[in-house]
C-alpha positions as CSV (number, residue, x, y, z in Angstrom):
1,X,0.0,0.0,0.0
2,X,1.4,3.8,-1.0
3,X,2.5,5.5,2.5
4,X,4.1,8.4,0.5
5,X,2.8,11.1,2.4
6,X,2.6,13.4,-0.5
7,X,0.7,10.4,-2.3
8,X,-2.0,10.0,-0.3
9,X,-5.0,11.0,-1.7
10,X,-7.8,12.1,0.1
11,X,-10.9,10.2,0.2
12,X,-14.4,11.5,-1.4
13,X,-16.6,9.8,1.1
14,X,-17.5,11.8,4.4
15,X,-14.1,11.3,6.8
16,X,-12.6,13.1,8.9
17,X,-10.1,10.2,9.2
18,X,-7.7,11.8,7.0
19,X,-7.2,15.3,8.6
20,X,-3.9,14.2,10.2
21,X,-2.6,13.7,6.7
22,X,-3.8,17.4,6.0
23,X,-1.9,18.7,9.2
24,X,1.4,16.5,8.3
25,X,1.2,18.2,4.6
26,X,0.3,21.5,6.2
27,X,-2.8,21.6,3.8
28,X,-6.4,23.3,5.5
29,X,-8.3,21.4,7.4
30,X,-11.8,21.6,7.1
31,X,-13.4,23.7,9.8
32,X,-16.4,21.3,10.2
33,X,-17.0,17.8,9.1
34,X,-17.8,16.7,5.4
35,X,-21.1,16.6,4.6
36,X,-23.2,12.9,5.6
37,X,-24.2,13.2,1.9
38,X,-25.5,9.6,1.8
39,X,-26.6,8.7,5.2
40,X,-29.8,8.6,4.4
41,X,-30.7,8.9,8.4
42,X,-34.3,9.7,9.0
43,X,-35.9,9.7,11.9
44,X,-39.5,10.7,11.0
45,X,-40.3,7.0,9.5
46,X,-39.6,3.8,10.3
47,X,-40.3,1.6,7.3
48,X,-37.5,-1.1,7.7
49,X,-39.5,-2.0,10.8
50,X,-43.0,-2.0,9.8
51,X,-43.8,-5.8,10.3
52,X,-46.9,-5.5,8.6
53,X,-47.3,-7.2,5.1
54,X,-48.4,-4.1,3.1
55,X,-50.3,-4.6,-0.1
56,X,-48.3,-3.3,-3.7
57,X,-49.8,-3.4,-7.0
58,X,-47.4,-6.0,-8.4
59,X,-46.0,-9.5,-6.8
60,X,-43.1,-11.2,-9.3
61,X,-42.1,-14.6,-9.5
62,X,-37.9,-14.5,-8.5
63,X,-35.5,-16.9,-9.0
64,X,-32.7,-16.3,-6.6
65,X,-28.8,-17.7,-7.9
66,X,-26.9,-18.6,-4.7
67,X,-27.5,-19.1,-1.1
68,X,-25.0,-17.1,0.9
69,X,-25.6,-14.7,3.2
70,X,-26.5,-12.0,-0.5
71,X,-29.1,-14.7,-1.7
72,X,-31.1,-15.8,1.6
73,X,-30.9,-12.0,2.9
74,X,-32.5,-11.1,-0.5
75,X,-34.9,-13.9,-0.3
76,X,-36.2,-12.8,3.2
77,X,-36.1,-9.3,2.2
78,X,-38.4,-9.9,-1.0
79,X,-41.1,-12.7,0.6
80,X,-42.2,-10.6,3.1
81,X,-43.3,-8.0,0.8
82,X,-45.4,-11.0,-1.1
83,X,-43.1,-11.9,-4.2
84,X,-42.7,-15.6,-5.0
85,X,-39.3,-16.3,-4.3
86,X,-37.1,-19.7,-5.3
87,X,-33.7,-19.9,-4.3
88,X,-31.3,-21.9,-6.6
89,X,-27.8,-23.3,-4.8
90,X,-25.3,-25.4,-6.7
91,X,-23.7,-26.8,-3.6
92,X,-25.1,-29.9,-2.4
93,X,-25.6,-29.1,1.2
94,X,-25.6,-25.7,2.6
95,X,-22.5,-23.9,4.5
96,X,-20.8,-21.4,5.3
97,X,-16.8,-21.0,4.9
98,X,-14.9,-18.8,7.1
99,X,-15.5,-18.1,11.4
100,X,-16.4,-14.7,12.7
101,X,-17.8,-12.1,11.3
102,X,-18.7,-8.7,11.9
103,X,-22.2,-7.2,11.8
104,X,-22.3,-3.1,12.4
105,X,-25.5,-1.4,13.0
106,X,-26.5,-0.7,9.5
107,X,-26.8,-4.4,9.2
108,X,-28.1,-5.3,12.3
109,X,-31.1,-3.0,11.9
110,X,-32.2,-4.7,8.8
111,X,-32.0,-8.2,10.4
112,X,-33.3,-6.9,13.4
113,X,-36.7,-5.9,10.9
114,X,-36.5,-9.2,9.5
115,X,-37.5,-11.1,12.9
116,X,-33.6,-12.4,13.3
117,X,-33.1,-10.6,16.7
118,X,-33.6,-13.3,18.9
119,X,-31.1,-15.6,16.6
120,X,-28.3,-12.8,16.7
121,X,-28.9,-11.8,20.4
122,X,-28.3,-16.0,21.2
123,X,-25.5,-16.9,19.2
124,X,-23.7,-13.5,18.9
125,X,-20.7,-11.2,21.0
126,X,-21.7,-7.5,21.5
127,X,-18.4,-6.3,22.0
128,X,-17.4,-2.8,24.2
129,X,-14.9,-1.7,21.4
130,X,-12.1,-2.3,19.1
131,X,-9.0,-1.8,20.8
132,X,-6.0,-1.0,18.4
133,X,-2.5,-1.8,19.5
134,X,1.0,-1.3,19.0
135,X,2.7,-4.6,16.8
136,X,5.6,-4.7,19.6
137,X,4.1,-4.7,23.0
138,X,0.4,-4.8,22.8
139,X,-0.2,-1.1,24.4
140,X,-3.4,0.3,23.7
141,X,-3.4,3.4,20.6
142,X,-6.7,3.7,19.9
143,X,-10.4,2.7,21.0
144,X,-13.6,2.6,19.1
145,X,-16.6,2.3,21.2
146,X,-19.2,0.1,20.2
147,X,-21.6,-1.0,22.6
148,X,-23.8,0.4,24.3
149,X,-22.6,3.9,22.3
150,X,-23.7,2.2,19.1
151,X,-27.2,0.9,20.4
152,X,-27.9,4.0,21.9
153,X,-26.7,6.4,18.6
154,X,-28.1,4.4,15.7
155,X,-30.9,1.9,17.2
156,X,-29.2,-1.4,16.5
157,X,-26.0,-2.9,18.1
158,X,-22.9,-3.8,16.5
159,X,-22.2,-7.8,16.6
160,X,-19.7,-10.4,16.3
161,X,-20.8,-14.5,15.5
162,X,-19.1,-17.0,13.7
163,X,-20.2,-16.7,9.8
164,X,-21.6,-19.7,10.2
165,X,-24.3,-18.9,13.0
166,X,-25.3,-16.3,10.7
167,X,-26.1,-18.2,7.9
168,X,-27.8,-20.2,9.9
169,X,-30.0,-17.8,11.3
170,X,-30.8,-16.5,7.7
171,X,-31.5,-19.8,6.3
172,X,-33.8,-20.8,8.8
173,X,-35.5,-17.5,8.6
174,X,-35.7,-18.0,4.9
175,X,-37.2,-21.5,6.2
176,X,-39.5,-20.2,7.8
177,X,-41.4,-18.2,5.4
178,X,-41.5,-21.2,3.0
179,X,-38.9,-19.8,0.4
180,X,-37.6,-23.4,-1.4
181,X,-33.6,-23.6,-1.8
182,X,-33.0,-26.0,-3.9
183,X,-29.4,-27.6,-3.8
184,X,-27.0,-29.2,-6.4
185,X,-28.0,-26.9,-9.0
186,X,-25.5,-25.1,-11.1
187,X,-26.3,-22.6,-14.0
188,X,-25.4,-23.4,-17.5
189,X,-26.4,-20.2,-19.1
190,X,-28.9,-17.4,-18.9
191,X,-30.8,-15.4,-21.3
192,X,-30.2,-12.6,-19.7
193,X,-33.3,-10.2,-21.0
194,X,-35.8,-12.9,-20.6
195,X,-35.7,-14.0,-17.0
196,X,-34.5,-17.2,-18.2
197,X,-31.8,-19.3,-16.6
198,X,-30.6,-22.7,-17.7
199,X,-29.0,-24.7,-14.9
200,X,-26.6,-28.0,-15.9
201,X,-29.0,-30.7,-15.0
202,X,-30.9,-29.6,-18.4
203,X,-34.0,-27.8,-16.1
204,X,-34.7,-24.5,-17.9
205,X,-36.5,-21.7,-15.3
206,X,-38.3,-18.6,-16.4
207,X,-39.2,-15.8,-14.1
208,X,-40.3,-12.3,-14.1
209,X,-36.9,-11.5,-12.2
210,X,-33.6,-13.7,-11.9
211,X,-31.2,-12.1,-8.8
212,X,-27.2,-13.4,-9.4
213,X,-25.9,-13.7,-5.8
214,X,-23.8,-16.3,-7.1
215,X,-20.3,-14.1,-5.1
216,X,-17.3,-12.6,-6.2
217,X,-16.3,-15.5,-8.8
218,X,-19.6,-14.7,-10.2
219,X,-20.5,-16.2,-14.1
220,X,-23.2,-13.6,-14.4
221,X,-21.1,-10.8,-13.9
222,X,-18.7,-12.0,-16.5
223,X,-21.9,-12.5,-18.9
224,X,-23.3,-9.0,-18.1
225,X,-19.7,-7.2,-18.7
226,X,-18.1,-9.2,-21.1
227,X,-14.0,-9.0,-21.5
228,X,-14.6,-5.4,-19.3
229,X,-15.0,-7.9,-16.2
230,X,-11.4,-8.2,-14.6
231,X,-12.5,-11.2,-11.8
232,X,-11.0,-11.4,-9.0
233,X,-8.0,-9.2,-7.8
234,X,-5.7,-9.4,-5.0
235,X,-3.4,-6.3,-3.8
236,X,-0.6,-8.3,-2.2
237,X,-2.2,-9.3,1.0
238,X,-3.8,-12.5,2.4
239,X,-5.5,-13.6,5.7
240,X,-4.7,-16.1,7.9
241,X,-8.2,-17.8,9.6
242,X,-7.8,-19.6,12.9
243,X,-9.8,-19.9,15.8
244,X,-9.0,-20.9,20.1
245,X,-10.8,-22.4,22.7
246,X,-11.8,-19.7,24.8
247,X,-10.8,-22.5,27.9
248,X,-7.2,-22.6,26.8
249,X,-7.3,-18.7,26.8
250,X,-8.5,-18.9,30.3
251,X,-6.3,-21.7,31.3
252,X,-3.2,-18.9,30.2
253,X,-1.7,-16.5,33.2
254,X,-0.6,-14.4,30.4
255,X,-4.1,-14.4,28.2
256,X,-6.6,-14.7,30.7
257,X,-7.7,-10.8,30.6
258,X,-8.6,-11.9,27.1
259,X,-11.7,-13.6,28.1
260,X,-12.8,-11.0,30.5
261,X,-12.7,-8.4,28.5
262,X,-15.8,-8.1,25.8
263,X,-13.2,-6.1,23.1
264,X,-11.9,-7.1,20.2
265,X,-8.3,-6.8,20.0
266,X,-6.1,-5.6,16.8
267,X,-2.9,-5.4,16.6
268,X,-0.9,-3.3,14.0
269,X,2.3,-2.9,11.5
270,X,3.4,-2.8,8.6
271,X,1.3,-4.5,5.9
272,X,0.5,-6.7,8.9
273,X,-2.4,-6.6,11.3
274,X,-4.4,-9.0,13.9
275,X,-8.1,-8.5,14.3
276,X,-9.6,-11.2,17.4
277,X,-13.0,-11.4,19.2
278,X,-14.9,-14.2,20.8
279,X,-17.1,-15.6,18.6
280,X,-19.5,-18.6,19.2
281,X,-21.2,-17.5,22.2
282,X,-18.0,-16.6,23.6
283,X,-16.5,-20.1,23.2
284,X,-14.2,-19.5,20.4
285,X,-11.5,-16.9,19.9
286,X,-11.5,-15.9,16.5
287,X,-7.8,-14.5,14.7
288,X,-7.8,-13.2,11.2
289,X,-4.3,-12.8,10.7
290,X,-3.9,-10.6,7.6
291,X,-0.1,-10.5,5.8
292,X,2.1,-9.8,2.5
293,X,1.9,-12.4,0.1
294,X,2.7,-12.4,-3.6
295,X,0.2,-13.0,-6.7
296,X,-0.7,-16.9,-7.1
297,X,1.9,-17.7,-4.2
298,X,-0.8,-19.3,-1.7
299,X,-0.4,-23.4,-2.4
300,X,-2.0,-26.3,-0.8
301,X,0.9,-26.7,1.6
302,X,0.0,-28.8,4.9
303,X,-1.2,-27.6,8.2
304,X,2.4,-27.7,10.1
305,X,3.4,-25.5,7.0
306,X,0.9,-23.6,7.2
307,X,1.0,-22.3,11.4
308,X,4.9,-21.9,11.0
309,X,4.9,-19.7,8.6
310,X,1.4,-17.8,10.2
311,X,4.0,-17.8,13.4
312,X,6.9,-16.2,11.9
313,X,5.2,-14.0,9.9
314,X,4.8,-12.3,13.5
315,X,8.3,-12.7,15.2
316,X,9.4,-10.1,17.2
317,X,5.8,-8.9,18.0
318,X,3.8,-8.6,21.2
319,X,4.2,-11.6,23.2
320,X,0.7,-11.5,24.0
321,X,-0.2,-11.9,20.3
322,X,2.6,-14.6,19.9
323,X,1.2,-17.1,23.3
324,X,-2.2,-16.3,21.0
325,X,-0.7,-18.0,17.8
326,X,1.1,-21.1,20.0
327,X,-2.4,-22.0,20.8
328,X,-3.6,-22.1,17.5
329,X,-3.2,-25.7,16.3
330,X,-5.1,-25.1,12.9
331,X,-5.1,-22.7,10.4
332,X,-6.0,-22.0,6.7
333,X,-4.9,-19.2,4.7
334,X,-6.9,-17.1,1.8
335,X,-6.4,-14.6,-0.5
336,X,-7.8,-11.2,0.2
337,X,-9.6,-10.3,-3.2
338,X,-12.1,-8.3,-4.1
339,X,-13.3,-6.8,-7.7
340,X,-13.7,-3.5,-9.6
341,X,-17.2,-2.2,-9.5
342,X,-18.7,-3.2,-12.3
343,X,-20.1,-0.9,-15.3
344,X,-23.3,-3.4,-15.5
345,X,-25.2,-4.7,-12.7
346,X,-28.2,-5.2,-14.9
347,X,-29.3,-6.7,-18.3
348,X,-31.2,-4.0,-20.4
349,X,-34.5,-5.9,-19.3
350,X,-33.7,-5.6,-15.8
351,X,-34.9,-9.3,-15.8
352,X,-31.1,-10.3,-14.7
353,X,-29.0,-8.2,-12.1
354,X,-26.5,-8.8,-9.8
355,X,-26.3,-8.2,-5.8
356,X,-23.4,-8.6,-2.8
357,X,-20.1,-9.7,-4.0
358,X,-21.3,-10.6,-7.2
359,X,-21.6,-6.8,-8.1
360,X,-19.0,-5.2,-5.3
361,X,-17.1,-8.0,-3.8
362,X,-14.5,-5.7,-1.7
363,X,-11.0,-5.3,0.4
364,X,-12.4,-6.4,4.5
365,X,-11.1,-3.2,6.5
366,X,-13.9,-2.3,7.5
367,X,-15.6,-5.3,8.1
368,X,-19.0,-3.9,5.8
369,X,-18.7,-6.4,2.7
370,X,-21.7,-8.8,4.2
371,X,-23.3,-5.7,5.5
372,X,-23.6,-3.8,1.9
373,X,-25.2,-7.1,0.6
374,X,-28.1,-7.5,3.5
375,X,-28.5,-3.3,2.5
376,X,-28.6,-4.1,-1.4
377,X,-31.3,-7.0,-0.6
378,X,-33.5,-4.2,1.8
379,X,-32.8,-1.7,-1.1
380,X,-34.4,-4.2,-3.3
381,X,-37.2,-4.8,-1.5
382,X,-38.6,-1.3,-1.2
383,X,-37.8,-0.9,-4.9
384,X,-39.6,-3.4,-6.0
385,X,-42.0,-1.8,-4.1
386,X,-42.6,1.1,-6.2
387,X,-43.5,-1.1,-9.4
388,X,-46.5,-0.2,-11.0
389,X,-46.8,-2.8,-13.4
390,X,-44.4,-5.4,-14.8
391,X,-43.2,-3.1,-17.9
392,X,-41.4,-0.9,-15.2
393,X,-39.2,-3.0,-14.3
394,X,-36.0,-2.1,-15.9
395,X,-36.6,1.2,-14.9
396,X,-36.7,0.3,-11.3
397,X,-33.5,-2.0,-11.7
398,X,-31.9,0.9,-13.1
399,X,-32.9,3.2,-10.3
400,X,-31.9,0.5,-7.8
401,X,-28.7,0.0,-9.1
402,X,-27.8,4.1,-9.1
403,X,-28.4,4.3,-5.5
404,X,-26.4,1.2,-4.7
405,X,-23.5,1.9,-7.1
406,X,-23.4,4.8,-5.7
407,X,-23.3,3.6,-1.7
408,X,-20.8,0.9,-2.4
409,X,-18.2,2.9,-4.5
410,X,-17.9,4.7,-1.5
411,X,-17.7,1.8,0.7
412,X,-15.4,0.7,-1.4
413,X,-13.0,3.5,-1.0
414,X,-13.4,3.4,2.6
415,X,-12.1,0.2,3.1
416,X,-8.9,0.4,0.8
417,X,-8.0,3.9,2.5
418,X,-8.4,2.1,6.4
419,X,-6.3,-0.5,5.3
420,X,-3.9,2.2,4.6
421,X,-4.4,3.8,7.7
422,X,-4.1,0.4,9.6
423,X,-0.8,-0.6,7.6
424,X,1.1,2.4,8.1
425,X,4.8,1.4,8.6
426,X,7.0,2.8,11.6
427,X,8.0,6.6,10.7
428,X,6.5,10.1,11.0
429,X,3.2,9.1,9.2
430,X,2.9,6.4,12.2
431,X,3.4,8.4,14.4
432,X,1.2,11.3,13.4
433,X,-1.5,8.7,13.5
434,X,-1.1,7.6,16.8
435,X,-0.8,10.7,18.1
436,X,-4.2,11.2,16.5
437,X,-5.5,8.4,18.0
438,X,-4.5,9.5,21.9
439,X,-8.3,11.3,22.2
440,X,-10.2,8.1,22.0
441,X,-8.2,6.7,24.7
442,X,-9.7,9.6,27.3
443,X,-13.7,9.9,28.1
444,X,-14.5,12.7,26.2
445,X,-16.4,13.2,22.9
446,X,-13.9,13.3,20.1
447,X,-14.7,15.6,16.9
448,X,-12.4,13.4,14.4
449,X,-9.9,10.3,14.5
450,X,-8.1,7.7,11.9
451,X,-9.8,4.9,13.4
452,X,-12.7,5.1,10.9
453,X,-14.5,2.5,13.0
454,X,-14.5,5.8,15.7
455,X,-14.9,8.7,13.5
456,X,-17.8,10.4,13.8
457,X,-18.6,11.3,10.5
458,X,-17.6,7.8,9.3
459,X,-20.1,6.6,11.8
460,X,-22.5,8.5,11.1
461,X,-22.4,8.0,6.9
462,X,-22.0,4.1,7.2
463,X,-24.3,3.1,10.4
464,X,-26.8,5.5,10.0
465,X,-27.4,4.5,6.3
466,X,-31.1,3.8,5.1
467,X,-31.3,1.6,2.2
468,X,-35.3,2.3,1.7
469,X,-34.5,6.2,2.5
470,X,-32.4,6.3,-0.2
471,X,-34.1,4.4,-2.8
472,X,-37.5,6.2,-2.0
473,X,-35.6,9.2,-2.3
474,X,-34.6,8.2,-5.8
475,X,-38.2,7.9,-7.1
């Protein structure tokens, strides 16, 4: 990542995150914060959690491609307003790769809507904050307060669970209201202006509307946007995923104010960082270990292989962190990729588009990739919504997929400049961030920080968001 201070460039979204860049470079600082723009906050109506099933001139018949968390959040999002929803999965049993995730308040709200409160509240962590800290000892240089500040700001917490308890929660929500997913079924083709979609066992489904959630390898992106679709693209950094008994963490003299504390921990250095939180109820320590690594250079190596070089990769650092890894006695390691944002979402029709990673797959630093897919499947919902007949329909895809393009470019950018932030090596730019970062560690209000998990006008634009404000907005 480019730390040349005089490189830098400034982000479009709402920040203040960057103003310690501005002071190092003796440029103006702005003398209030950036406008929320897209926030979309609006506290006169509460249509995300009307429960009731309202009555809209036209119900469609959706086919749904893929059941991740994209696919079953739009599924849920579009039954309950009345459409006829399948869902079309070409695994042959359903699950969910990866351990914790992270579920902010823009996300939670949604789900909350949905009647998944009672799942999340069982099987999820609300932590206190995010607790950044120095690579070489483990002192504390920054703190983003979550919960209760979150709750009490934006209406919905911010959660941790293991990816897999989420999915699970979805897919027996989508259960629930009697959406089918069928399994083993992998798409051949589509005819991509006629709702058609030709799987591989020779079954041939036609629908009013056909939804791609079929993730960041997606075949109907590559359909919609020809040779202009790039795949896949890493930017030199990869993740190693491993998870601890919480018991052996308690069972450690040196670890044990791990488990008592309700934070999440991250540690930070150059092109290297640690994010950790209890997942599973609190049973499971989750590490996602991210780390340089070179184009095509991740193999199928075994496991030994695999935790020696995850425990080098951090010699020298806190000896906190490294007790953390000695416990870990399996790990795998993946590729950090995510895709360009692509110039078609939606056939001319409007009878094929794509949603979640299939449109915006992107870089994890701020932990909002799942999150932008459960808002694209509520932004669906109340576009759909405004259909007056089925001739409109390529008008409202098109509208839909303004207002989303439009959030998740953003998002986007947001996420590439904190990985910046967060992989800053040791010098003056380090340092001028952490001496940023000394006002969260007081009680006070702060006015602006580089922890964009903290900043209050990054808080504000991202948790605050309103996918039906927005699209409503647009009509």
């Amino acid at each position: 990542m480019n730390v040349e201070l005089d490189q830098i460039q400034l982000p479009t979204y709402p920040s203040g995150s960057y103003n310690f860049i501005r002071r190092l470079r003796n440029e103006a600082v702005p003398k209030s914060s950036p406008s929320y723009g897209e926030c979309k906050r609006d506290e006169t109506s509460n249509p995300i959690n009307n429960e009731n099933q309202l009555i809209f001139p036209v119900k469609l018949n959706i086919t749904i491609i893929g059941a991740g968390v994209g696919g079953l959040s739009t599924a849920i999002a579009l039954k309950r307003e009345g459409h006829s929803v399948t869902v079309y999965e070409q695994a042959l049993a359903l699950s969910e790769v990866g351990a914790g995730i992270q579920i902010p308040p823009n996300s939670s709200r949604i789900l909350h809507s949905w009647g998944l409160k009672a799942a999340l509240e069982r099987r999820s962590i609300k932590p206190t904050s995010i607790l950044w800290r120095r690579w070489q000892d483990g002192s504390t240089i920054g703190n983003a307060r979550l919960n209760p500040e979150l709750e009490e700001e934006f209406g919905s917490p911010y959660y941790v669970t293991h990816r897999a308890h989420l999915h699970d929660a979805l897919h027996e929500r989508v259960r629930g209201l009697g959406v089918p997913v069928r399994l083993g079924k992998r798409v051949e083709g589509y005819e991509v202006d006629d709702g058609v979609v030709r799987f591989s066992d020779r079954e041939v489904v036609k629908t009013d509307l056909v939804i791609a959630a079929d993730g960041i390898k997606s075949f109907a992106r590559k359909l919609l946007n020809g040779e202009r679709d790039k795949g896949p693209y890493g930017h030199g950094l990869a993740v190693y995923r491993a998870t601890v008994s919480m018991d052996d963490i308690r069972a450690d003299p040196l670890l044990k104010w791990i488990a008592d504390s309700p934070a999440l921990n991250l540690w930070l250095g150059h092109n290297l960082h640690v994010m950790s939180y209890a997942i599973a109820g609190g049973e499971r320590y989750n590490l996602v270990l991210t780390h340089p690594t070179l184009p095509n250079q991740i193999q199928n190596i075994s496991s030994a292989d695999i935790l020696n070089e995850m425990r080098s990769s951090y010699d020298g650092w806190d000896p906190v962190l490294k007790r953390l890894l000695d416990l870990v006695n399996h790990a795998l390691e993946w590729p950090i990729h995510a895709v360009d944002i692509p110039e078609r979402w939606a056939s001319n029709s409007g009878k094929l588009v794509l949603i979640g990673d299939s449109a915006h797959a992107m870089a994890p630093y701020m932990a909002l990739g799942a999150a932008m897919a459960v808002e694209d499947a509520a932004a669906m919902a109340a576009a759909l919504n405004r259909l007056g007949s089925r001739g409109e329909l390529g008008d409202v895809i098109s509208k839909w997929t303004a207002v989303r393009k439009r959030r998740v470019t953003q998002v986007h950018q947001a996420s590439f400049g904190h990985g910046l932030i967060l992989h800053l090596p040791d010098g003056p730019v380090q340092r001028a961030r952490d001496e940023a970062l000394k006002a969260e560690l007081g009680e006070g209000a702060i006015t602006e920080s580089p922890n964009q998990w903290n900043d209050p006008t990054v808080r504000e634009w991202v948790y605050a968001y309103r996918p039906d404000v927005d699209i409503n907005e647009s009509f």
